[in-house]
N, C-alpha and C positions, 0 to 999 in steps of 0.2 A: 241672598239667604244662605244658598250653598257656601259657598264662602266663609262665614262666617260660622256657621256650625262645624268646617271645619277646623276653622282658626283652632275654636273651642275645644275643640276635640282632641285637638295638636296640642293642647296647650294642657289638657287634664294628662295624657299621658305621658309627655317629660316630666311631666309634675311626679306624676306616680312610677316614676322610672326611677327617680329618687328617692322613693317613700321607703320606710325602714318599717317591714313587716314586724308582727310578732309569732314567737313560736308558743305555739298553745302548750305544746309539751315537756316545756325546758322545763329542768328541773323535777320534773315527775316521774313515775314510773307508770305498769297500766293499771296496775292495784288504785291508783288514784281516782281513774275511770271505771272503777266497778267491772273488773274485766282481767282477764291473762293477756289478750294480744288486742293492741286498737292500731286502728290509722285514723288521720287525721288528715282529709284532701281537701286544699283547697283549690279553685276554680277559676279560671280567667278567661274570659271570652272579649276580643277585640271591640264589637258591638255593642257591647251590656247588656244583649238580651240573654235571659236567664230560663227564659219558658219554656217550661216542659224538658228543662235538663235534668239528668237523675244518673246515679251510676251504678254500677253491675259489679259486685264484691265476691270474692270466692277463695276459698281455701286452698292455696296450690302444694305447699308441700308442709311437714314431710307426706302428706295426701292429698290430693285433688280431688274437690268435692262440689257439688252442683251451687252453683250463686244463685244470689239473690239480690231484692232492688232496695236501695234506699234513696232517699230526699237526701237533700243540701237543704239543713235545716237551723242553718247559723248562716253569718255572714260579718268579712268585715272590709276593711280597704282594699286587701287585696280580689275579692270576688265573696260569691258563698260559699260553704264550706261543710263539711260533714265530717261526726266525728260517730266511727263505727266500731263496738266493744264488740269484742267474742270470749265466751266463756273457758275456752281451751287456747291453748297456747301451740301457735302457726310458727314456722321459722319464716314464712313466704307467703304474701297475699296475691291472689289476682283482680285487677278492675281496670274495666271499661266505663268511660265515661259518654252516655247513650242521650238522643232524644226521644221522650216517646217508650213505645214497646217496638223500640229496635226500628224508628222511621230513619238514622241515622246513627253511625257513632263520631265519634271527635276524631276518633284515630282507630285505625280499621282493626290493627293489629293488639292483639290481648297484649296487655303488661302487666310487668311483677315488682314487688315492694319487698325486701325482706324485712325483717322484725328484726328488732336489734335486741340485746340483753336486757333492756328494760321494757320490753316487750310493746314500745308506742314508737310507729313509724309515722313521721308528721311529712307531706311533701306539697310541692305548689307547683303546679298544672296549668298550663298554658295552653292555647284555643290551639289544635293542631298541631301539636308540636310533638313527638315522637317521647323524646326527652321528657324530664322532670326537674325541679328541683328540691334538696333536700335540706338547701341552708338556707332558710328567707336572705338571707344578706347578700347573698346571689343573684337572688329574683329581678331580670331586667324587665321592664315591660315597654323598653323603646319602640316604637315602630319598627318592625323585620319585615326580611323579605321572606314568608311562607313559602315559596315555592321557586326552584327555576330549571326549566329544562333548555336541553341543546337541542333543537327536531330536526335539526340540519345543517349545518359544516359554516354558514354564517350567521346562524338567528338563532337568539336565548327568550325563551316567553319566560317573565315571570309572573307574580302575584304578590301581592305588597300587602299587609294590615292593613294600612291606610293611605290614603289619594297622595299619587304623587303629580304633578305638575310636566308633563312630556316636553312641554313647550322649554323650560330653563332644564335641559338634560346636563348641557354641557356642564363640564367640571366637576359635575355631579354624581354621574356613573362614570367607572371602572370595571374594565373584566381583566384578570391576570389571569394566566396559565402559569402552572407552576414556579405565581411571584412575580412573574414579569409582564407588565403592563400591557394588554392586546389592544389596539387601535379601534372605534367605534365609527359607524356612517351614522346610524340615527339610534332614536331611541324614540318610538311613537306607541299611540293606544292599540292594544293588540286587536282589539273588536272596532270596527272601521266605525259603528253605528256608536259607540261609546263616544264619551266626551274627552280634551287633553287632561283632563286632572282625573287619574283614572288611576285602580289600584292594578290593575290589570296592562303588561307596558310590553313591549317585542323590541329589544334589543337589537341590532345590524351590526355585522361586524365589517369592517372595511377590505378584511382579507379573508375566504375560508378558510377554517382548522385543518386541520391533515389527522388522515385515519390515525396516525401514529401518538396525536394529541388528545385521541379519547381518553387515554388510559391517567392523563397526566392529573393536576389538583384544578380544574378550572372556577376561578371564584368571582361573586356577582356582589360588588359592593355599592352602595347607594349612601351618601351624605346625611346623614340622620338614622339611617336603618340600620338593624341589626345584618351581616353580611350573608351571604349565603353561597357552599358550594350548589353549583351546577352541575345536575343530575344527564346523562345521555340517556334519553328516551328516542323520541324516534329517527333520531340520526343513525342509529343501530341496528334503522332496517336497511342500509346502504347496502350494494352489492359487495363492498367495501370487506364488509363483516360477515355474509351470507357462509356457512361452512358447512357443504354436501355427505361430507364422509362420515364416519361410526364416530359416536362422541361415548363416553364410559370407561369403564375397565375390561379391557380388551387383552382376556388372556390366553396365553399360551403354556406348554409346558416348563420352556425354557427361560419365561419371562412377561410380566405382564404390561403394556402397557396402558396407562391412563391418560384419557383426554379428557376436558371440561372447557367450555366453551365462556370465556368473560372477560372480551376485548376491556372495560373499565377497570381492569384489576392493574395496580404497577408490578406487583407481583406474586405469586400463588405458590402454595405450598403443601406436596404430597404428607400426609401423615399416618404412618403406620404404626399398628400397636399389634403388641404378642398377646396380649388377655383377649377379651369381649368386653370385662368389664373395668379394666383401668381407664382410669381417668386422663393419664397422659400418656400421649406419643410416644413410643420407644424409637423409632428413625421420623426426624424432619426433611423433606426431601425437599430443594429447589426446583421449580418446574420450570421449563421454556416455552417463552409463546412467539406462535406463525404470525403471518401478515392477519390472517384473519383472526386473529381474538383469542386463540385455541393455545389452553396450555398444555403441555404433555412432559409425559418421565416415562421412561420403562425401568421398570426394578425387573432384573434377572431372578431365577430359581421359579420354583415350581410356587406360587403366590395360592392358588388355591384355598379357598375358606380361612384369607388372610382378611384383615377388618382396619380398614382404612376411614379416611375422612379429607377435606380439601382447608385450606385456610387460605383467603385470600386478603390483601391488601388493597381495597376502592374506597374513593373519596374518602381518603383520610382514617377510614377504620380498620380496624384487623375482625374476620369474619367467617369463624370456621362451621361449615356443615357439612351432613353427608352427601353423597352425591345424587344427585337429582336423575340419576340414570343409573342409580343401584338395581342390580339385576338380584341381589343376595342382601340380609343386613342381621344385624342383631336383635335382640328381642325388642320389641318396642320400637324396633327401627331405631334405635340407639347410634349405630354406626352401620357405614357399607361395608359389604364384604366380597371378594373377588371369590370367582367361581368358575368351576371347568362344570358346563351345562354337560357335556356328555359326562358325566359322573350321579346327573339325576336322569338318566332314563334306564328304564327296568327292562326284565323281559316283556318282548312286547308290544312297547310303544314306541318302536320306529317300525310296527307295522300299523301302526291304531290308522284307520283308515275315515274319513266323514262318512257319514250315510248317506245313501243318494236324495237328494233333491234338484226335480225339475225342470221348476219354475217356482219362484219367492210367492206365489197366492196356495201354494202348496203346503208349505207351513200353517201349521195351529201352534201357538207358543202359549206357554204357561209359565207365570211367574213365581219364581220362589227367591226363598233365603234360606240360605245352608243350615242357620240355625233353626229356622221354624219350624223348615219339614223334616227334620232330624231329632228335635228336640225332648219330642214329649218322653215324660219320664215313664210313662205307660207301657210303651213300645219295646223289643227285644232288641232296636238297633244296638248296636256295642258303643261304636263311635258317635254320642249323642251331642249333637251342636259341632259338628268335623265336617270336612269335606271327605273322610272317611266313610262315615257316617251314607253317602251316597252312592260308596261301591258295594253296599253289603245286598247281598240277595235272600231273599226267603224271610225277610223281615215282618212283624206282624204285632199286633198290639192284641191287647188283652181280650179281647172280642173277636179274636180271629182276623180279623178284614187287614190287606195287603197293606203297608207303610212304605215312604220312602223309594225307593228307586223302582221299588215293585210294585208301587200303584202309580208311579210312571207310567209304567210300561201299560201296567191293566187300563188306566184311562186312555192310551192309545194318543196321546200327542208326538210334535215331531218333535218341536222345541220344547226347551228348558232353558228360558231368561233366568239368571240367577244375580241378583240384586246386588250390589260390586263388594269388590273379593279384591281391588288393589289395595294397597296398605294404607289403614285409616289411621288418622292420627290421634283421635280417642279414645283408642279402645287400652285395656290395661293385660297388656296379650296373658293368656294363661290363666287369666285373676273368675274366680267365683263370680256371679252376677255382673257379668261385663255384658252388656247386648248394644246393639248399632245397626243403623241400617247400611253405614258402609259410605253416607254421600258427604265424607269429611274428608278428602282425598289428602294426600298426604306424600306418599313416592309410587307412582306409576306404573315402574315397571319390575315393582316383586307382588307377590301376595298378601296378603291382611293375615299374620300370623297368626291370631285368637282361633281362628277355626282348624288349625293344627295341633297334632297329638302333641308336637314339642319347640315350642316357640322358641326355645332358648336355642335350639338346631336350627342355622341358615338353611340347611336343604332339606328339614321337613315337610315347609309350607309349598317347595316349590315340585317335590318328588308326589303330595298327595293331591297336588290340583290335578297332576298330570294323572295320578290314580283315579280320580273322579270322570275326568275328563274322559277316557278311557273307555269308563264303565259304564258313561252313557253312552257313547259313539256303539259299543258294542251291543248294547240295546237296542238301538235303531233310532238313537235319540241325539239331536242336533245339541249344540252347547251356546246359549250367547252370553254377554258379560256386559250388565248394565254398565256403563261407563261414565265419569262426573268429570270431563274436561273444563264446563266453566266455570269451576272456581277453584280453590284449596282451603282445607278448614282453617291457615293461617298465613297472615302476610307479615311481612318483616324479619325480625330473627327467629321465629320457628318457620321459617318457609325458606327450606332447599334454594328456591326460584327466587328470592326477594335475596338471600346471602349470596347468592352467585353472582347474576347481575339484577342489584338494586331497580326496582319497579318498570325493569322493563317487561316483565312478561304478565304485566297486568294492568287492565283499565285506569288512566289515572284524567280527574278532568284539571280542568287549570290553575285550580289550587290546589292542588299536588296531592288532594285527596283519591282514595281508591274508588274508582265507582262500583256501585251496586245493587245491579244489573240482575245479577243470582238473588238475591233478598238474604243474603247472609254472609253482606260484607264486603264483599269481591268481585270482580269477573275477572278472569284468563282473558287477554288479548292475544287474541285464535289469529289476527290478522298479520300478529309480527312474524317474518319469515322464519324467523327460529325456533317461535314457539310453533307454526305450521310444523314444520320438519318437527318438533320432540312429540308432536301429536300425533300424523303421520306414521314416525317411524316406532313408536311404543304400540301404537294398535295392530304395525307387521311382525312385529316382536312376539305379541299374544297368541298369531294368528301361527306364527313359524315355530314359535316355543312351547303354546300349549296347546296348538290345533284346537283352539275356540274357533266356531261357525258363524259368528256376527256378533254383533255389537247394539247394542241401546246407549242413545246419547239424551243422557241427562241434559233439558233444558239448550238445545239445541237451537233455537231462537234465538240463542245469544252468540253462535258461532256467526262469521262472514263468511258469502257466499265461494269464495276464492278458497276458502278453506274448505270447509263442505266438498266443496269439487275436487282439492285435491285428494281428501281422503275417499271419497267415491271413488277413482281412478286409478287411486294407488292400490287398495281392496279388490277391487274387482278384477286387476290387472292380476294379483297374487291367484284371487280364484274367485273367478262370478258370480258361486254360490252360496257368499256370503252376506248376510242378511244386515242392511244396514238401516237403521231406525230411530228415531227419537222424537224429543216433546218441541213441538213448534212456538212455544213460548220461554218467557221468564222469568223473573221473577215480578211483582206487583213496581208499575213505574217501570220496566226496563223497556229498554229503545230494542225492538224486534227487530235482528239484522236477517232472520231466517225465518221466514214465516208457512204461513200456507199458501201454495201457489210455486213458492221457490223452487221445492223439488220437483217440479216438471220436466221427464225425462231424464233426470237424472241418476235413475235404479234406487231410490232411496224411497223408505216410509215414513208419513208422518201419524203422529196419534191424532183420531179422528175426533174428536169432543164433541162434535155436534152428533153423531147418532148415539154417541153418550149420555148427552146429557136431553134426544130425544126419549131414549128408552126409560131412562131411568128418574129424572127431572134435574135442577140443577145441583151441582157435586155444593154451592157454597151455601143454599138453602134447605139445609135438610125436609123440609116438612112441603116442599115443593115435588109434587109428582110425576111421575114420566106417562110413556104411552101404557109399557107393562102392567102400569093399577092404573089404566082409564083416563089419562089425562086427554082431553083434547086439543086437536088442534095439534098434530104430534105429526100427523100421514106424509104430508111432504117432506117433512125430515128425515123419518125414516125409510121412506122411498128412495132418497137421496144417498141415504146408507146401503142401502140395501144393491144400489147399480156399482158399487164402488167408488162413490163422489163423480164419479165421471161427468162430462158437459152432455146426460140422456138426453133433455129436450129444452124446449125454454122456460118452464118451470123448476125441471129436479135437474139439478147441475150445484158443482161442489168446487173442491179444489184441485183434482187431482186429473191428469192426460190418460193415466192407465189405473185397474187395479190394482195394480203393483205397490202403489202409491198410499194406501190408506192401512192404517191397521185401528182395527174396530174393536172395539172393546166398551166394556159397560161400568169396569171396576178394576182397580190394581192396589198396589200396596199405598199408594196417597187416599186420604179422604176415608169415608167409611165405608166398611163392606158390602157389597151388595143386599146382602143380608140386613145387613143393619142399616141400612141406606133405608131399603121397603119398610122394615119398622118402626123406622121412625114418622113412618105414614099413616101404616094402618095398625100400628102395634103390637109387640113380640108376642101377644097371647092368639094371635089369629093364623097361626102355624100353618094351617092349608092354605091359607090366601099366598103368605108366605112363601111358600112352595112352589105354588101355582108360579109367580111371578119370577122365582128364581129360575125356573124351568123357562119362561120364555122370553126371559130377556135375553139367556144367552144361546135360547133358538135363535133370536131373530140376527145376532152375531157371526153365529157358524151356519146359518143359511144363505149370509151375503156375501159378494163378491170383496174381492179384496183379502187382507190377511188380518184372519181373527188372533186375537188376544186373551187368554184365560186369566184372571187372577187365582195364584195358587190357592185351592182349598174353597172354592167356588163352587165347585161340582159335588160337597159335601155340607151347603151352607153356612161359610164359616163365619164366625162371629169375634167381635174385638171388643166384645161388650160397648159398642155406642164410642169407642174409641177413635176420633177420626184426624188423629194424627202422631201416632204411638212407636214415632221416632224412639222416643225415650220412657218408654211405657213398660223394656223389662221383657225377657220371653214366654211368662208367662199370659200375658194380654196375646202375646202375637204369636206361641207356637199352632202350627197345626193341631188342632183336638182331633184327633184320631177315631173317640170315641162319635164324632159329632157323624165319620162317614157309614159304623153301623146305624146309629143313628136315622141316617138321611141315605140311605142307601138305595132306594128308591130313587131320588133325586141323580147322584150317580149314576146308575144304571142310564139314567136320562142324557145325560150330558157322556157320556161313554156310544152312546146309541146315534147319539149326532154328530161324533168324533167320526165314528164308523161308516155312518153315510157321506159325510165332505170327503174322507178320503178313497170314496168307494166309486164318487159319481164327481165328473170333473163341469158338470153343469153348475157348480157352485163355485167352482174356480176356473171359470173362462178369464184367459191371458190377454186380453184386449178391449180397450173401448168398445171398438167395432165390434167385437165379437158378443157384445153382449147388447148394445142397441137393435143388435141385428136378432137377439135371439131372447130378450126377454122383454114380458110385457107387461102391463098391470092392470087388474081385471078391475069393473066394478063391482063396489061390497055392497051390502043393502043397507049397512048402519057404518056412521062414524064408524071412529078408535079401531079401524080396521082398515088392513094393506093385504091385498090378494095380488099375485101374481104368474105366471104363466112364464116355462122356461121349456123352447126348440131343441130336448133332448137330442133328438136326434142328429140334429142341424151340426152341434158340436162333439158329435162323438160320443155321448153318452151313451151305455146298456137301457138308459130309460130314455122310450122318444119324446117323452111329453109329460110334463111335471107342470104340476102346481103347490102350491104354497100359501099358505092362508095365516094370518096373525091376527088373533081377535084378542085386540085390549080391554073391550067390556067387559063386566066382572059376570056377566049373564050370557047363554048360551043363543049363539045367534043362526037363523038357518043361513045356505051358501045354496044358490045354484049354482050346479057344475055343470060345465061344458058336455056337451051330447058324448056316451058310452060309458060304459065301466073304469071306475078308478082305485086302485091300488091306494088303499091308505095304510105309509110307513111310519106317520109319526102322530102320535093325537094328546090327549090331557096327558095320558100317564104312561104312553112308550115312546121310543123313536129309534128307528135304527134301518137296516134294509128288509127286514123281513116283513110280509106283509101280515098288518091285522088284518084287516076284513076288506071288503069289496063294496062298493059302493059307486051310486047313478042317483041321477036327477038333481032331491036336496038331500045336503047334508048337513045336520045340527054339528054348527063349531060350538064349546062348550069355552066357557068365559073363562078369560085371560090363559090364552093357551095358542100354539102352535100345531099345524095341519099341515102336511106332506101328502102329494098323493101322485103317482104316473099311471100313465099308461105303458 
């Protein structure tokens, strides 16, 4: 039966290899179609299934504007097909051809259509294929090889449309290097468990390649297929090609030189322009390359705020971008630009010093975005939506109450996570209503220009981070820099990393598709030694160039453990007190290479989601409760939060060896706000419940061992209106309301009070397992949806010998017996802090859904 369907199969597509399409658009204009600008795509998938294919249409120049989805809602021999009118006239379309709401695309990488004078661009689309075509008379639909890679100096994997036959290889494949016939040993099913007639095949070569051979044209021809060069993937992790030293633009007074690292290239070329904004090169520079891969030029003279770019010549194309280790660029990231860094330090800042910390459970971090907590139009900041915007002092909104770097300071945290600030590849620098959360990454190792006074200035962006930078440090206030190493917001020719060297610095599975690991599009392969080393050595960059104090790694699940380790070693080795962290997941479907448990002992934190999504209920069912409004059946969970995850006993045990290890949080900038999370429970008109619940969810946070997490604007109940993923939602949804902390100022006051006691009493931040199996206990309560516990003040060096702690999630007031003598209560419904309210023996009424402190 197999056989025979695939005769069939064989036999419909030389048929239709043949077939003489038609052009829907010959002859017309778009006025024909009721329209200024149309495309016309048609569709071809190998398989003919067609379900749930749909494509993503967008305005790209002369403006870039948000897409939207249409059907294939014709069809003819050559597939289905879609004809898409726009009422205004585009020189340039952009489309993606998607399955689903994005379970998939065809091809990872965005692509562009321009509009010709008669304003209808007609083209014909093939299942994975990069390319297009634009003359039906062209359209081959032979059998190709989709994909082939080199993974090692004698073996080519490919992938084939359709089955080919292992067993009659001979005289059938050919591999030439640059034309000349290379020798084969076999040619078998790549997957051992597969059958011989199989699209999926592993090549042998009789002799291995030589490093010197990467670079050449290597091409993979099959007798009936279309042919295909062969891609060097992971042969390129060889020692061969491994290259230790500074890779960029590496300047001097006398001369700068430039290295870029892309063994596949035959040859690369320096390009330097006198404008910013010319379009062409004024010197074309030949560059030389070493044994390892590495090409370099030094151009003499003082090169400084000079704006270059690289061209290279791999597998057959010419491929110019900027540099992938731009330390300076032009607006928009346009072009790179050489830089003498000591030319951006001020008075000042080669004394700017870190603040002291500790030990890593010493930190309380708070998350912001440059834009939000800068933003409101209310406020006296000067520099509104700037990383300016967070050196000003005495700043204040129209209500009086502190904004911005001075309600930093007034809330009393150490950290300030600040949601990433490297250069994102959407944003439209300088432009009116541009907002982003920054996780589009784009070039590494310069800043995200938009949040600078003057984008069109290379050393604006990079002179005001260090001004911010600065201005917390001299606060007393730590700096970390959310960071997005596994992905880029584009692969192919907008991706630095895709024009350099071709997909080697990103997940590809065996049909030579990108995998999609991140959920939007991509993942970074952390694992190739090269791309370890530009991750590595970009994050000692930040740490030496902007004296940033740690790092948050976006989707860190998706790193390898080898990787992980080396940037833990390389960081801590620079300086131990840098705070390293991130999300132990990734996207929906990805293969978890970094999980929970991994970081053990390693000095790194993971985000804890299980006292998360104890406290609060679950983040993806809103109308699901936590402990904070009375769910039950909550206690062991947050028990478990509450020891640090540690292995306490054989019940409350988590993931983690140390403290160190968790950071505990109830809410951050994904999902909806704490606020608006409880609302959607008991509803935005029951404001004291409200309250009540805001107040003690992030008691039971900064009560627990390990290292708590604020989301910015939490301590003021901040709200996204019901907003629970407001990526693109605009600064108004997401700036800080200012007005909301007179407001809820009370509530502040609350979360201000229990800033004050974690950093006042280290009973809440004991440095060790043992340390705290040994010194904390948990009392029995009289009712459910309550956790009482008892902490050996004294045992660890606390001013207080003897603390208790009480969490009552009922919405109704419960009695406590206390242990025999007088107790100090610091914290109750409506205070918390070190001073004591009242004094208190025998029982004492806990008032519902509230938090209880009390020492002796």
């Amino acid at each position: 039966m197999f056989k025979k369907v695939f005769w069939l199969l064989l036999i419909v597509l030389i048929s239709a290899s043949v077939f003489s399409f038609t052009a829907y658009s010959a002859g017309k204009t778009a006025e024909d179609f009721g329209g200024k600008s149309v495309l016309i795509l048609h569709y071809h998938r190998y398989d003919g299934n067609y379900d749930g294919w749909n494509l993503w249409i967008w305005p790209h120049k002369p403006e870039s504007l948000a897409g939207k989805s249409y059907e294939f809602d014709h069809e003819d021999d050559f597939g289905p097909f879609a004809i898409i009118t726009f009422d205004e006239k585009w020189e340039e379309l952009g489309f993606i051809v998607r399955l689903g709401e994005w379970e998939k695309k065809d091809v990872n990488a965005d692509r562009f259509v321009k509009i010709p004078e008669n304003g209808i661009a007609e083209i014909w689309v093939l299942e994975g294929e990069m390319d297009f075509y634009i003359d039906p008379d062209e359209v081959d639909l032979s059998p190709r090889i989709k994909a082939a890679f080199l993974d090692n100096f004698t073996e080519i994997y490919a992938y084939l449309s359709t089955p080919f036959n292992t067993k009659e290889w001979k005289e059938k494949v050919q591999v030439a290097v640059d034309g000349q016939r290379y020798p084969i040993k076999s040619v078998t099913k790549a997957d051992p468990t597969d059958i011989s007639t199989t699209k999926y095949i592993k090549i042998s070569l009789s002799k291995a390649l030589l490093p010197e051979d990467i670079s050449k044209l290597i091409q993979l021809n099959i007798d009936g297929y279309v042919e295909r060069i062969v891609i060097c993937r992971k042969v390129l992790d060889d020692d061969a090609f491994y290259y230790s030293d500074e890779l960029g633009a590496i300047y001097k007074r006398n001369g700068t030189e430039f290295r870029i690292w892309s063994p596949v290239s035959s040859s690369a070329y320096l390009l330097l322009y006198n404008d910013y904004n010319e379009s062409k090169p004024a010197e074309i520079i030949p560059m030389a390359k070493n044994s390892k891969g590495v090409w370099t030029v030094t151009v003499s003279g003082d090169l400084h705020l000079k704006a270059y770019k690289y061209r290279f010549i791999s597998y057959g194309k010419i491929r110019e971008t900027v540099d992938m280790f731009s330390k300076a660029v032009t607006k928009n990231g346009q072009k790179s630009v050489v830089v003498d860094l000591s030319r951006t330090n001020f008075s000042g800042w080669e004394e700017d010093i870190r603040p002291s910390l500790n030990a890593y459970e010493d930190s309380i971090i708070y998350e912001i975005h440059v834009a939000d907590i800068t933003g409101d139009p209310s406020t006296t900041i000067i520099n509104k939506g700037k990383y300016l915007g967070l050196t000003e002092r005495g700043a204040s909104n129209s209500l009086g109450v502190k904004v911005g770097l001075d309600h930093l300071v007034e809330l009393g945290i150490t950290h300030v996570h600040i949601m990433p600030i490297q250069d994102s590849y959407y944003f439209r620098e300088g432009e009116e209503d541009q907002y982003g959360w920054g996780y589009d990454p784009y070039l590494y190792w310069v800043p995200e220009g938009h949040y600078s006074t003057d984008p069109s200035n290379p050393l604006s962006r990079i002179i005001e981070v260090k001004k911010m930078v600065k201005a917390l440090h001299d606060s007393g206030i730590r700096v970390i820099l959310d960071v997005v190493y596994n992905h880029t917001a584009q692969t192919g020719p907008n991706s630095p990393f895709d024009q350099t060297v071709p997909t080697y610095f990103y997940r590809t599975d065996h049909t030579g598709a990108y995998t999609n690991g991140s959920g939007v599009g991509n993942e970074i392969a952390t694992e190739r030694p090269m791309m370890r080393k530009f991750i590595v050595d970009s994050l000692l960059y930040w740490i030496r160039e902007y004296h940033v104090d740690g790092f948050r790694f976006d989707l860190l699940g998706l790193f390898d453990e080898a990787t992980v380790n080396a940037i833990e070693s390389a960081i801590h080795a620079e300086d131990p007190t840098i705070l390293i962290y991130g999300e132990p997941w990734g996207g929906w479907g990805a293969n978890i290479t970094f999980g929970k448990g991994d970081q053990k002992g390693m000095h790194i934190a993971l985000f804890n989601d299980g006292i998360r999504d104890a406290v609060i209920g679950s983040v993806f069912n809103k109308k699901l409760k936590g402990f904070a409004l009375g769910s039950r059946a909550k206690e062991t969970r947050i028990k478990r939060g509450i020891v640090g995850s540690i292995s306490f006993d054989s019940k409350i045990y988590d993931f983690t060896s140390d403290p160190e290890e968790t950071i505990n949080y109830v809410s951050s900038h994904d999902n909806l706000t704490l606020w608006d999370k409880n609302a959607e429970v008991v509803g935005h008109e029951n404001v004291e419940l409200l309250k009540k619940a805001q107040k003690l969810s992030n008691a039971i946070i900064l009560l627990s061992q390990g290292i708590p997490f604020l989301h910015g604007g939490v301590d003021f109940c901040r709200t996204k209106y019901g907003n629970d993923n407001s990526y693109n939602a605009g600064l108004e949804i997401n700036m800080f309301d200012w007005k909301r902390k007179a407001e809820f100022y009370d509530v502040f006051s609350y979360y201000k009070g229990l800033i004050e006691l974690r950093k006042t009493h280290n009973a809440f931040r004991m440095r060790t397992a043992d340390s705290i199996k040994e010194n904390l206990v948990f009392l029995n309560t009289p009712q459910k949806r309550m956790v009482a516990y008892r902490i050996n003040g004294e045992a660890v060096g606390d001013p207080w010998k003897d603390i208790i702690v009480i969490f009552n999630g009922n919405s109704t007031p419960v009695f406590f017996n206390l242990p025999e003598g007088d107790w100090n209560v610091v914290v109750n419904a409506e205070k918390s802090g070190t001073e004591i309210l009242k004094t208190a023996g025998g029982v004492i009424s806990i008032a519902g859904t509230s938090a209880c402190v009390l020492y002796k």
